[in-house]
C-alpha positions in Angstrom: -27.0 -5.9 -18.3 -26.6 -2.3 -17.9 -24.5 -0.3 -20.1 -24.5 3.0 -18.2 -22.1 1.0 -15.7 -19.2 1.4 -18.8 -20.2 5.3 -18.9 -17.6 7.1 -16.8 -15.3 4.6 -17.6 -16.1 5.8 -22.2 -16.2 9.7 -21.0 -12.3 9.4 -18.9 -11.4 7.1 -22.3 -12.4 9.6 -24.8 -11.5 13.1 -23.2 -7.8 11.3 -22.8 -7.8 10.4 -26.3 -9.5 13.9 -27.9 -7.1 16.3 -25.4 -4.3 14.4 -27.3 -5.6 15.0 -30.6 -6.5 18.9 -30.3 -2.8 19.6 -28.9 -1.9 21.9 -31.3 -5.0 24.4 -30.2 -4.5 25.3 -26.4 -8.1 26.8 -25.9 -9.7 23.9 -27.4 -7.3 21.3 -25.2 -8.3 23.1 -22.2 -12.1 23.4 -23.2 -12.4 19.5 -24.5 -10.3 18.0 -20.9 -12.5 20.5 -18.8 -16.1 19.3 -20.5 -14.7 15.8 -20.1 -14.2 16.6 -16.3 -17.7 17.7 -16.3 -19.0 14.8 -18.5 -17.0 12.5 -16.0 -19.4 13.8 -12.8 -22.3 14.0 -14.7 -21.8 10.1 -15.7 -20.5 9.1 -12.3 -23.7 10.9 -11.2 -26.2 9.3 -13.3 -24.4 6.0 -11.9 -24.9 6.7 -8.4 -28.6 7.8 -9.1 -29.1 4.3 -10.8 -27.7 2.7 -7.8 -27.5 4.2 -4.9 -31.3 6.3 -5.0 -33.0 7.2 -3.2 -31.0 7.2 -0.3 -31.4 4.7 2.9 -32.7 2.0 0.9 -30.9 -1.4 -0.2 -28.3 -0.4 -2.9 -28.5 -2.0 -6.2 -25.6 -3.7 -8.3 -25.2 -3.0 -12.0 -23.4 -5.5 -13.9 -21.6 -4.9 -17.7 -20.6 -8.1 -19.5 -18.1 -7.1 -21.9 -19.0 -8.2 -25.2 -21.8 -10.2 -24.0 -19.7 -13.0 -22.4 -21.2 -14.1 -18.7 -19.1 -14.2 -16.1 -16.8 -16.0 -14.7 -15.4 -16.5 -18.6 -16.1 -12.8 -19.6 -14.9 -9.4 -18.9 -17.2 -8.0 -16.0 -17.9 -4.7 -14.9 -19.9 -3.9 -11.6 -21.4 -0.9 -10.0 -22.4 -1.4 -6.9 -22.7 1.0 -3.7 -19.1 0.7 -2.8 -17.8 1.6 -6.4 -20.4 4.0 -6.4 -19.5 5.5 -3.2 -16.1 5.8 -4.2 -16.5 7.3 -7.9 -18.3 9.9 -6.6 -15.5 11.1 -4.5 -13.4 11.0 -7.8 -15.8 12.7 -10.0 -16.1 15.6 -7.9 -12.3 16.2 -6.2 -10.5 15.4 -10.8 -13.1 18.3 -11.8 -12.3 21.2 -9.2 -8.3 19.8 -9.5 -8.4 20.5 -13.4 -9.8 23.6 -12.9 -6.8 24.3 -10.7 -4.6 22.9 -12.9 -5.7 24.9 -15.8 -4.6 28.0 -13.8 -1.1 27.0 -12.4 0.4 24.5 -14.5 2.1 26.3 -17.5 0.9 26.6 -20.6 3.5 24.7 -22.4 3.1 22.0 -19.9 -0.3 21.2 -20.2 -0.3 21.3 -23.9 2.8 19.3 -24.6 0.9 16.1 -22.1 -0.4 17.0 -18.5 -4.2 16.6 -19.8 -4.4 13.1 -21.5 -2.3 11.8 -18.8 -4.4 13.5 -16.3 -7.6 11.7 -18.0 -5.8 8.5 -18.3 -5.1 8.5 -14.4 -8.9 9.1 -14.4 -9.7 6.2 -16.7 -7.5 4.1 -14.7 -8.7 5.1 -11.3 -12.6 4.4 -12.7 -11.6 1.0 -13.9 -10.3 0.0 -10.3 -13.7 0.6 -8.9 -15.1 -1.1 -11.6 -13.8 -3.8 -12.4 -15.2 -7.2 -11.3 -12.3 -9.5 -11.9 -8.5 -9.1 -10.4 -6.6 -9.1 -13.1 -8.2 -6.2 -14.5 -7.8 -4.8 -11.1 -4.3 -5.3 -12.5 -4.6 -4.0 -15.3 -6.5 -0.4 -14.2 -3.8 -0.3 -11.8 -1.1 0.0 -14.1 -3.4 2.5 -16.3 -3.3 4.7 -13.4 0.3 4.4 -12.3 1.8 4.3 -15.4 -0.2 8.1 -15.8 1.2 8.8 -12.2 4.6 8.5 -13.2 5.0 10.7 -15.8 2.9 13.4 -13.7 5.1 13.0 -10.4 8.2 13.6 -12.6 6.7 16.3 -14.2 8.9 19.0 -13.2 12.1 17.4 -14.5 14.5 18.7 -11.7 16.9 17.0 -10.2 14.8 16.3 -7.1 11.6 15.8 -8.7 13.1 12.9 -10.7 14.9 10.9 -7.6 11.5 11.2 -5.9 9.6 9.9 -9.4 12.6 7.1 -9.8 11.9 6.0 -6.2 8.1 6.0 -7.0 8.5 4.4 -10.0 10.7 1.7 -8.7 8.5 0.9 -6.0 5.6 0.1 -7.7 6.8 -1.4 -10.8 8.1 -3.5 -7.9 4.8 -3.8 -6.1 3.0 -4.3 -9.8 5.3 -7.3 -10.1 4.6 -8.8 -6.9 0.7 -8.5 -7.2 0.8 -10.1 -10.8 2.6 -13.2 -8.9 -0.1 -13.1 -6.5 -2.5 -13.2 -9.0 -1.4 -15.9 -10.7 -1.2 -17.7 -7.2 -5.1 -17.1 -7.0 -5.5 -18.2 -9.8 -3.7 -21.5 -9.7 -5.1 -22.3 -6.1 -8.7 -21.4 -6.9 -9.0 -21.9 -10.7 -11.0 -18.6 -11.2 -10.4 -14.5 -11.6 -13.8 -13.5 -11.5 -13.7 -12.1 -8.5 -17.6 -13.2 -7.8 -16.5 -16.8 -8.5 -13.5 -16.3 -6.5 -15.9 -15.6 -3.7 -18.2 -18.5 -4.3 -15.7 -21.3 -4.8 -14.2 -19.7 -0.9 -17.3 -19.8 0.2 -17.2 -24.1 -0.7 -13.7 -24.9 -1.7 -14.4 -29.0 -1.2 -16.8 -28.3 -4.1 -14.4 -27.0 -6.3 -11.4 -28.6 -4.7 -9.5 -25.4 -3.7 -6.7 -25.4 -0.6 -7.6 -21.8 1.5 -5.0 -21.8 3.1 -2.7 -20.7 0.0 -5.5 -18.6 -0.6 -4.6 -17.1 3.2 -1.0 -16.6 2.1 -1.4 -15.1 -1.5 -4.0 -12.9 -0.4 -1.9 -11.3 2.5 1.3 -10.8 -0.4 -1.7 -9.3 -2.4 -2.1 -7.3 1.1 1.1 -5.7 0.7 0.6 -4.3 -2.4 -2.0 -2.4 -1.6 -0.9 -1.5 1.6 2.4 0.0 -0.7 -0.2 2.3 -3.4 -2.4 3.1 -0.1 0.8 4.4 1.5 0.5 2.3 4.6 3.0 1.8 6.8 5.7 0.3 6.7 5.4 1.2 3.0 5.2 4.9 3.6 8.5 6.1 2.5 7.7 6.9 -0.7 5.3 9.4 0.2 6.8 12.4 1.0 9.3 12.9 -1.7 6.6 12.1 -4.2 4.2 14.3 -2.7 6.6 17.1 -2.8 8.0 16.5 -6.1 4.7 16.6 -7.7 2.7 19.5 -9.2 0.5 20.8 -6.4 -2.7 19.3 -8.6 -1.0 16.4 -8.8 -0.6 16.1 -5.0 -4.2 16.5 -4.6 -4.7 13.8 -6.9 -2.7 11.5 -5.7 -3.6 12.4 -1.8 -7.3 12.4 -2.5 -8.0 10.0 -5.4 -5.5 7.6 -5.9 -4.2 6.6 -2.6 -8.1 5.4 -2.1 -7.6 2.8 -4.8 -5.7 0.8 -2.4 -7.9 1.3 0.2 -11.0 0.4 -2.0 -9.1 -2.5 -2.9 -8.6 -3.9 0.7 -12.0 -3.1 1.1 -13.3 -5.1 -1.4 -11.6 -8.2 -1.8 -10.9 -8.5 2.0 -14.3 -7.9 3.1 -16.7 -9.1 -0.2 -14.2 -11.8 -1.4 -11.5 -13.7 0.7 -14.4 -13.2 3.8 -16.3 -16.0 2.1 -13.3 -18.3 3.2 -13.0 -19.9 6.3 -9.9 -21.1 7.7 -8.5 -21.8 12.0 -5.3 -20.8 12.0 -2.6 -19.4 14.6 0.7 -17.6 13.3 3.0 -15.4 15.2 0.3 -14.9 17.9 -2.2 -13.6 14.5 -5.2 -16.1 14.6 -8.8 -15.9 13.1 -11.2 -18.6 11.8 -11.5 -16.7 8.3 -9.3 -15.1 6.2 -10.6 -11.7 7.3 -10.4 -12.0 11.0 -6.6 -13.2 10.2 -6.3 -9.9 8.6 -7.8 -7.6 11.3 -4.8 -7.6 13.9 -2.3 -7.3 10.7 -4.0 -3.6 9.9 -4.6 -2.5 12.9 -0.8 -2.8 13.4 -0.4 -1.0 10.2 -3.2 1.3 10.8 -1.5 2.0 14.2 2.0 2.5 13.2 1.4 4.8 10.6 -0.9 7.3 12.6 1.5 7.6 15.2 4.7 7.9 12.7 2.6 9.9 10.6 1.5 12.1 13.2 5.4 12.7 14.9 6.8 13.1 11.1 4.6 15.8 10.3 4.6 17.8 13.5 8.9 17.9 13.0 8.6 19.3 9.5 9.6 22.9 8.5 8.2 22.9 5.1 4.3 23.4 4.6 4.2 20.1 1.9 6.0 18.3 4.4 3.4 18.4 7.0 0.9 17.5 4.6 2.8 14.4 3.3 3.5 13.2 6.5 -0.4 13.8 8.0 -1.5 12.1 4.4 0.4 9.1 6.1 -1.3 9.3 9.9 -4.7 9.7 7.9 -4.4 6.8 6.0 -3.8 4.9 9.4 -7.2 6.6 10.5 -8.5 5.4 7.4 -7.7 1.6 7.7 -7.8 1.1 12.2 -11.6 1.2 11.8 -11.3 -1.6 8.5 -9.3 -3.4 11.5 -12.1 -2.9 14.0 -14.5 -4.3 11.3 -12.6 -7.5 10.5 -12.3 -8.7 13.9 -15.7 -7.4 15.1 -18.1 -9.2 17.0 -21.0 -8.8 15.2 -22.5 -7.8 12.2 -23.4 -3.8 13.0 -19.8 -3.3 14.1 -18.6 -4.4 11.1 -20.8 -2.4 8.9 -20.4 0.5 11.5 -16.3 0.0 10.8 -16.7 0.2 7.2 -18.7 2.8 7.0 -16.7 4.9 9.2 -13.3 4.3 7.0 -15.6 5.1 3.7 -16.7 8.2 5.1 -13.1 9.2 6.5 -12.1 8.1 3.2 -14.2 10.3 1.4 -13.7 13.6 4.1 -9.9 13.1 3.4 -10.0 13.0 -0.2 -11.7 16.6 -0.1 -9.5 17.5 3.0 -6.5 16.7 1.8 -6.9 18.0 -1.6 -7.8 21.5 -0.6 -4.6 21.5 1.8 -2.3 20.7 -0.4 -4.0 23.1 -3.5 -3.9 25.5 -1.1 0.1 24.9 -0.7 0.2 25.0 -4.1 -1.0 28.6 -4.3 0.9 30.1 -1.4 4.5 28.0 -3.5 2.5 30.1 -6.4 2.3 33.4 -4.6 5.2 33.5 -2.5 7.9 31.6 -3.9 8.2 29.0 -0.5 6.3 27.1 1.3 9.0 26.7 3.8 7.6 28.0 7.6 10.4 30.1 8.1 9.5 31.9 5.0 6.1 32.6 5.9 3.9 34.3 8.5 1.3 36.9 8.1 -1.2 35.6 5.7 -4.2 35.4 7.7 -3.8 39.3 6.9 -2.6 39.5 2.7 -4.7 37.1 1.8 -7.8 35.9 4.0 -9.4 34.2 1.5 -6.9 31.8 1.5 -6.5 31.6 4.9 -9.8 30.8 5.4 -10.0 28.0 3.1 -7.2 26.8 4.6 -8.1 26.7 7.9 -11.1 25.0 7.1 -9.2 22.2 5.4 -7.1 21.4 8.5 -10.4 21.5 11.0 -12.1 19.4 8.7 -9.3 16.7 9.5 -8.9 17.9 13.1 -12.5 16.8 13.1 -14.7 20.1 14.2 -18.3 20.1 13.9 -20.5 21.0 12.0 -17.6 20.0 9.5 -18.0 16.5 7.7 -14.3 15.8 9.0 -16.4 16.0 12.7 -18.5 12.8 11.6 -15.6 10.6 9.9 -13.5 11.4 12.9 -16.8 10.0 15.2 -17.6 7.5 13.3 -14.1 6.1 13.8 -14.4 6.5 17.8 -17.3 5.1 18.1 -16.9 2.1 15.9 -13.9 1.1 18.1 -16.6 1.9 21.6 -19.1 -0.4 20.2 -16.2 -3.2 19.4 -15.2 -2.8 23.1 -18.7 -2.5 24.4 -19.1 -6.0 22.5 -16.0 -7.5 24.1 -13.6 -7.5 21.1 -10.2 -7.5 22.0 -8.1 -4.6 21.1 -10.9 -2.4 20.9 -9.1 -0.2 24.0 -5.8 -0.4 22.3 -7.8 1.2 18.8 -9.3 3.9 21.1 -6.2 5.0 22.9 -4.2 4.9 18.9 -7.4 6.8 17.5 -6.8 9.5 20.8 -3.1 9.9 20.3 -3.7 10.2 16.3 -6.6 12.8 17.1 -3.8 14.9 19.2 -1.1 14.8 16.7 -3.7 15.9 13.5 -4.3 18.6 16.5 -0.6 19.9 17.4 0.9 20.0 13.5 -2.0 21.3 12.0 -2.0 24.4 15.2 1.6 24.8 14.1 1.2 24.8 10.4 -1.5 27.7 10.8 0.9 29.7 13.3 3.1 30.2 11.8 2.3 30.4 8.4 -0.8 32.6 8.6 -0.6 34.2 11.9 2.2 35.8 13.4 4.7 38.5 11.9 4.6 39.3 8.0 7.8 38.0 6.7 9.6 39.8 4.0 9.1 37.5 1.4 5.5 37.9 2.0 5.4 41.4 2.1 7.5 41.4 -1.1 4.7 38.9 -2.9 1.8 40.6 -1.6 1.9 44.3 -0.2 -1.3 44.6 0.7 -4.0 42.7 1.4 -5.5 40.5 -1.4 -8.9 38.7 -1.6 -11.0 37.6 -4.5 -11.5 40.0 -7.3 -8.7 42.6 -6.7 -5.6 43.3 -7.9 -2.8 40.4 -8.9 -0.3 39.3 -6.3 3.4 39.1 -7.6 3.4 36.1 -9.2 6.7 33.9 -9.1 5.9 31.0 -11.3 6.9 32.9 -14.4 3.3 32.6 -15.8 1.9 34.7 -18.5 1.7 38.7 -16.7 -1.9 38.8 -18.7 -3.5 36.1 -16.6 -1.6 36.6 -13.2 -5.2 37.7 -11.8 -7.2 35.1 -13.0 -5.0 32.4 -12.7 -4.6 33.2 -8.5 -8.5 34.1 -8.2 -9.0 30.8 -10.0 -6.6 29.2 -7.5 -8.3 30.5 -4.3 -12.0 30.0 -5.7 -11.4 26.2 -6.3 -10.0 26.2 -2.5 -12.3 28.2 -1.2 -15.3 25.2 -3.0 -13.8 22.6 -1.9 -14.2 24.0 1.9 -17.8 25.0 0.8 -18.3 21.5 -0.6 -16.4 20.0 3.2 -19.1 22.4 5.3 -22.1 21.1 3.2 -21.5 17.6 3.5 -21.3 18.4 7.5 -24.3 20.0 7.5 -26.0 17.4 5.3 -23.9 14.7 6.3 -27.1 12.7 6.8 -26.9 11.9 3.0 -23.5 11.0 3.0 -23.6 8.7 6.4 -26.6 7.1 4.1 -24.5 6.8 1.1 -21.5 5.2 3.0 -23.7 2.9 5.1 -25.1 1.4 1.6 -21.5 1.1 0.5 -20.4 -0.7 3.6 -23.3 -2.9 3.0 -22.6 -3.9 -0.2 -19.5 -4.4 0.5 -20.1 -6.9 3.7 -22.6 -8.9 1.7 -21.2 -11.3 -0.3 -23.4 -13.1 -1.4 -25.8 -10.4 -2.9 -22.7 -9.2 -5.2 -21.9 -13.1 -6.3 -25.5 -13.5 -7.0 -25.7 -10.3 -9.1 -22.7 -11.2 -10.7 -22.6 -14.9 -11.7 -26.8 -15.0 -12.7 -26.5 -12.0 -14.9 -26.8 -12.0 -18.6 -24.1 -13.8 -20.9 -23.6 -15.8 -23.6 -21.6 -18.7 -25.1 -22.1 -20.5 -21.6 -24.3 -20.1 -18.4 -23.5 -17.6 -16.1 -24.2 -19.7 -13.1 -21.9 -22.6 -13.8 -18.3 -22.5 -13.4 -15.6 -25.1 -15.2 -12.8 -26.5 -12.3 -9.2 -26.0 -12.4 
């Protein structure tokens, strides 16, 4: 039993706590939640070195039994190369978000709650991936929506909290209906434990369990996290939220949280409810297992919201807008090669599927986080981020055009960018499926092409016409001349302190400008992250290496390879 597995999850725990406690001191808040940010990687980092190192060889899987109990009876924690995978895109997006956060969310705001609820997200986003049992997967959820809530309404306008009570409505709704789900597992199959969910599946006239309830739970459990992955046709939340939220926030919820529900599908779709087998035909959907049912329902999804992604954000006026609306299409690019993977022919699709959603995944989360930072700064700057206000900022403020710019061809998918190689993956994992004979492999292409045009036509009109073309007045009135890092203050319009105005935009722009540095190295080393995200996939597809590692660990009061019935 490994206790480093439980060591991002105690650093995200503490710094929440301690940031609460030192409220009263400003400097030492912001200086306690920033080394905890920094703590966080460096434990998420020691994780992935434990794990996933050295790179191209077999992952390993890490198990914490909490309190010494052996699963399935026990509390279990696992780290294996899809939590791994996915904690590492959390550790590094929260730390370069708080630094951000530090410089454009007021000073009264983040001492009065924004940084223990901004660690508690983190504590509840680093138990998801953790977590070995799905109730606890219930549990971390609410951890981190319950944190979300409070951040999305953060503002307190009249807007911001429609958007949050919408939010907030929706997935106390969702929360609800997953808890029933739950309870449904557990009733039908007589476990939690996720690894003993998988095992009794895998044998269910051994431990008397009925799949096909299992087949209809699990696709009411589908909705759920189709709703917190913001997947169609549970999108409509999105773009109020989005827009509602503190620009951090955005980011956070756009690049960290949204994969929750995709790490979710990921791993009880493909690790768990894949161990079941079942033959079944309903409304022209038919697979013999659970996952194969599953495929054709998220390629539908995945299809739908790329195209209604794509056509919402190209009709936006509004810079956030866009960016809401393509974090919808992306999610769809995210999940159609999951659909690929499910219904693929043989094994290397399916691992070449997964591992092109896990590296999309992880491109988008630094994509997507940069873009809508980067709105935060020109709302910041300017006082809009409305297109008809803007124009001209290629030529104020390069800088921040450049970082920009790099975001959106990172998702446009331009090499030597990593966004060139999750965008590739995704192509060529639906060429292999049709290669193989799968059907709907041409369908997924022609989606994936459409999708590919779209990210290209809003993304061209976001940059026209907010960074080229004529300088608008409002822009000339925010920054007369041309600013770049280390010169003289734009005209703030947040109403932030006049003493910081410098540092707080060069902060801004710098933490843009590294996470474009940090999209252009992974391209140019993407040969470690294709490595890291192939392990993931594998550890994901295989079953019975994460039951093993699981139910023969260490425990006590009982053994850990024995399971009681219903």
């Amino acid at each position: 039993m490994s206790t480093l597995v439980i060591a991002p999850l105690l650093v995200a725990l503490v710094t929440a706590i301690v940031t609460l406690l030192v409220r009263p001191s400003d400097i030492l808040q912001r200086t306690v939640s920033l080394l905890g940010a920094v703590g966080y990687l460096g434990a998420v980092a020691l994780l992935f070195d434990a794990v996933m190192l050295p790179l191209g060889s077999e992952s390993g899987v890490l198990v914490y039994q909490v309190s010494n109990w052996a699963a399935p009876f026990g509390i279990t924690l696992v780290a294996d190369g899809l939590s791994v995978f996915m904690l590492a895109l959390a550790g590094i997006v929260s730390l370069l978000v708080l630094v951000y956060s530090i410089a454009s969310i007021s000073a009264f705001g983040q001492r009065l709650s924004y940084h223990p609820l901004y660690h508690f997200m983190m504590v509840g986003v680093t138990g998801s991936f953790l977590t070995g049992d799905i109730f606890n997967l219930f549990v971390w959820f609410e951890v981190m929506l319950m944190s979300s809530y409070i951040l999305v309404l953060f503002y307190s306008g009249r807007e911001h909290t429609r958007a949050a009570l919408n939010y907030v409505v929706l997935n106390l709704i969702g929360s609800a209906v997953m808890l029933v789900a739950i309870g449904g597992l557990y009733s039908t199959t007589g476990t939690l434990n996720m690894a003993d969910m998988a095992r009794r599946l895998a044998d269910p006239a051994a431990y008397d369990v009925a799949v096909l309830p299992v087949l209809g739970l699990s696709a009411v459990l589908f909705s759920v996290f189709a709703l917190k992955a913001g997947l169609a046709p549970f999108q409509f939340w999105v773009p109020a939220a989005y827009r509602a939220a503190p620009s951090p926030v955005t980011a956070m919820l756009a690049g960290v949280v949204k994969k929750v529900g995709v790490y979710a599908i990921v791993r009880l779709y493909f690790t768990i409810f894949a161990a079941a087998s079942v033959d079944l035909a309903f409304l022209g959907i038919s697979g013999d297992s659970v996952l194969g049912f599953f495929g054709p329902v998220m390629f539908a999804m995945a299809a739908v919201s790329i195209v209604l992604g794509g056509i919402g954000a190209v009709g936006r006026d509004d810079v956030d807008g866009i960016l809401a609306y393509s974090s919808i299409s992306q999610v769809g690019f995210i999940v159609l090669p999951l659909a690929v993977a499910a219904t693929a022919p043989s094994d290397a699709v399916a691992v070449l599927g997964v591992t092109a959603a896990l590296v999309y995944a992880f491109n988008h989360g630094l994509a997507k986080s940069l873009l809508f930072l980067a709105s935060g700064t020109i709302q910041d700057v300017v006082g809009s981020d409305k297109l008809s206000d803007l124009g001209g900022l290629a030529d104020r403020a390069p800088v921040l055009a450049a970082g920009f710019f790099l975001g959106a061809l990172t998702l446009i998918g331009v090499p030597p960018i990593s966004g060139f190689f999750g965008k590739f993956l995704v192509f060529q994992a639906a060429a292999e499926a049709l290669a193989a004979g799968a059907t709907g492999s041409a369908l997924a292409l022609a989606v994936a092409l459409a999708g590919a045009i779209l990210t290209i036509a809003y993304y061209t009109r976001a940059w026209n016409q907010v960074f080229w073309g004529t300088t608008t007045e409002l822009v000339d009135a925010a920054i007369p001349s041309r600013w770049t890092l280390g010169t003289h203050s734009a005209a703030m319009t947040d109403g932030g302190d006049d003493g910081l105005e410098a540092l707080e935009l060069t902060t801004q722009v710098t933490v843009v400008v590294a996470l474009a540095i940090a999209a252009i190295g992974f391209g140019i080393g993407f040969e470690a992250v294709f490595a890291a995200a192939d392990a993931a996939a594998h550890a994901a597809l295989d079953t019975n290496a994460y039951v093993d590692a699981v139910m023969h660990g260490p425990g006590v009061g009982m053994d850990a390879g024995t399971g009681g019935g219903h």
